[in-house]
C-alpha positions as CSV (number, residue, x, y, z in Angstrom):
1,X,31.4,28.7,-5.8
2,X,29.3,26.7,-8.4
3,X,31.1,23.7,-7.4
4,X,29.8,23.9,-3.6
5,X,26.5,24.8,-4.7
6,X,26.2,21.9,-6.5
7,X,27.4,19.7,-3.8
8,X,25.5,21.0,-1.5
9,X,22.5,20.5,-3.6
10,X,23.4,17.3,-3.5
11,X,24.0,16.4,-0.3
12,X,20.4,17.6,0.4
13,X,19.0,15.6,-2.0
14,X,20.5,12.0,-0.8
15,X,19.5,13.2,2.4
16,X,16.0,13.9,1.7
17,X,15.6,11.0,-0.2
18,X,16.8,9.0,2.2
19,X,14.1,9.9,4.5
20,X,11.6,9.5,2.4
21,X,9.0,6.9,2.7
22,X,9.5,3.3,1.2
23,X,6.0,2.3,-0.6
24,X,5.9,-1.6,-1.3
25,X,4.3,-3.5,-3.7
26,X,0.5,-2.9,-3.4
27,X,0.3,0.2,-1.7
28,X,0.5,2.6,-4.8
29,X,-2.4,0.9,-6.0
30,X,-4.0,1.1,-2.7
31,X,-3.4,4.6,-2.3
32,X,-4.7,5.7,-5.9
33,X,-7.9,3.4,-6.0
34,X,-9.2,2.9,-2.2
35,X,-7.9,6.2,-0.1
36,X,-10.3,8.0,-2.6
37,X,-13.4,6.5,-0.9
38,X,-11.9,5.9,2.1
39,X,-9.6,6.3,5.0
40,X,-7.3,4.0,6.5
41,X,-9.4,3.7,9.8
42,X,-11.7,1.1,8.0
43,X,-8.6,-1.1,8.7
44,X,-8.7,-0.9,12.4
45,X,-11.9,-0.1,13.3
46,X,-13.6,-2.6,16.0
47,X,-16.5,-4.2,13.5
48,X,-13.8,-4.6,10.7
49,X,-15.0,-7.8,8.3
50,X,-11.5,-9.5,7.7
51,X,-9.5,-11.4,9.8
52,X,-7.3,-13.6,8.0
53,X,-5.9,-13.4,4.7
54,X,-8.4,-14.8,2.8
55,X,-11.0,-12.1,3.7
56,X,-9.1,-9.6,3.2
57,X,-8.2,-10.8,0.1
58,X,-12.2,-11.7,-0.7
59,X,-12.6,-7.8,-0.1
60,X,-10.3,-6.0,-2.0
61,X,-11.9,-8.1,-4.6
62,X,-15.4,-7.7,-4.1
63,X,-14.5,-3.4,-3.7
64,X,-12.2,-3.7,-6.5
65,X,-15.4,-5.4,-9.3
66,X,-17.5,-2.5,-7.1
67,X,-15.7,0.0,-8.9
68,X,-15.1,-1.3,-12.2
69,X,-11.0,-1.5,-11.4
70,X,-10.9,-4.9,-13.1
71,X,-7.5,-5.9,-11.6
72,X,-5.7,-9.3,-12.1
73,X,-5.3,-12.1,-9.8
74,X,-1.5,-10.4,-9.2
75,X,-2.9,-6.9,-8.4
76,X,-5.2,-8.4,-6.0
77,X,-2.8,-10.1,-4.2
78,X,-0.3,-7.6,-3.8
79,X,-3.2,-4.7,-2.0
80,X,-4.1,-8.1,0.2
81,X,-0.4,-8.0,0.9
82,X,0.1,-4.6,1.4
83,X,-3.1,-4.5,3.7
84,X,-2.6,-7.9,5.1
85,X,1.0,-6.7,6.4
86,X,0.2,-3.2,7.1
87,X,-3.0,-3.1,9.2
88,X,-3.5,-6.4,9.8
89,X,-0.6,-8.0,11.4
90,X,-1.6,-11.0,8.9
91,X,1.5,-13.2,7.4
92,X,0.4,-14.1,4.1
93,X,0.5,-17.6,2.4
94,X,3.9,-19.4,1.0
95,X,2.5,-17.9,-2.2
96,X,3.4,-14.1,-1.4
């Protein structure tokens, strides 16, 4: 009985896992820093003040000195990435 409680066990696991969600590079740090001020809406809003990569990257780093974050060029560039990709619809440079 032990036996087909464990497999069962883990058959629900794999298959919860396997739905969860994927999180790329840049989003954890998205979601930990920025959701705390802000919703994602401020993405797609009509006014929003990015619209290529470079903006968006020039504001994640301007809200990212705002707060005292004081993240490297890499962290930077992978919430740009994540945002860029995300809400966007940018493609980011050869760099990424």
């Amino acid at each position: 009985m032990r036996l087909y409680t464990f497999a069962f066990a883990a058959v629900l696991f794999v298959t919860l896992d396997s739905h969860a969600q994927v999180e790329v590079p840049g989003q954890l740090l998205h979601d930990k820093h920025c959701l705390s001020c802000h919703a994602t809406r401020i993405y797609t809003r009509e006014d929003r003040k990015a619209a290529k990569w470079e903006q968006v990257r020039e504001q994640v780093d301007r809200w990212q000195k705002n707060v005292s974050l004081h993240w490297k060029d890499a962290e930077i560039d992978l919430v740009t990435e994540y945002l860029a990709r995300r809400f966007y619809q940018i493609d980011c440079p050869s760099k990424c």
